[in-house]
N, C-alpha and C positions, 0 to 999 in steps of 0.2 A: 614245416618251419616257416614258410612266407606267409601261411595263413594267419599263422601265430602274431606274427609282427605285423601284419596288416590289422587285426584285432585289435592288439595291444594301441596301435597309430589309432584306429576308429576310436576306444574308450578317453584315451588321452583328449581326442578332438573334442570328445562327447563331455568329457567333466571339465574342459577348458571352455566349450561353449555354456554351459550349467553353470560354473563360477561371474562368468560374464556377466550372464542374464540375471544372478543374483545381484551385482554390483550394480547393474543399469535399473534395476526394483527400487533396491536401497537408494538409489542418487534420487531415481525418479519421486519416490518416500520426500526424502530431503526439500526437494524443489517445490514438492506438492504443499507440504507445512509453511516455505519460505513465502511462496503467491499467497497463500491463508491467512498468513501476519503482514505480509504487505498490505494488502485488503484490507484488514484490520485499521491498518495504521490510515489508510487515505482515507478510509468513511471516517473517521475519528478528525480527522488533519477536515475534511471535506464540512464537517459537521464544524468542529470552533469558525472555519474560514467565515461559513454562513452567520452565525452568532455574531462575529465582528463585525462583518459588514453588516446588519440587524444595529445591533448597539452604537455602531458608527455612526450611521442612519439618526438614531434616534436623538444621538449628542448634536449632529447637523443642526435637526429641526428646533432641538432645543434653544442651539446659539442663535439660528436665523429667529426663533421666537423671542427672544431676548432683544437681540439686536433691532426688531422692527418695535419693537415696545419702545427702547430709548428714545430710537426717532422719530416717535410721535411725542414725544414729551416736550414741553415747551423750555427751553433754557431756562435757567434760575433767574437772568436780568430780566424777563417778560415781568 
């Protein structure tokens, strides 16, 4: 009879540990996709940031090229 219940104690531990380790898969599943599309998102976010600053850049040079043109210009009263 003790071995009985000492068994039945062992299998119980044994599909409680086996339920466990399936839940700690599946989460780890979970987290593994969520870093995936994080990643995703920053190379994405990481990629327009550079663009901006690129096009930012280039509207700078454009205004400073504008601006140094005016000021070479001689006033209209000359």
């Amino acid at each position: 009879m003790h071995i009985d219940t000492t068994l039945k104690q062992v299998i119980e531990r044994a599909n409680d540990m086996e339920s466990r380790l399936a839940w700690q898969e599946d989460w780890l599943e979970r987290l593994d996709d969520a870093v995936i599309k994080q990643n995703a998102t920053i190379e994405r976010l990481e990629r327009l940031c550079n663009l901006m600053a690129q096009r930012l850049g280039e509207q700078r040079d454009s205004l400073e090229s504008l601006q140094s043109d005016s000021a070479q210009e001689r006033p209209p009263h000359y």
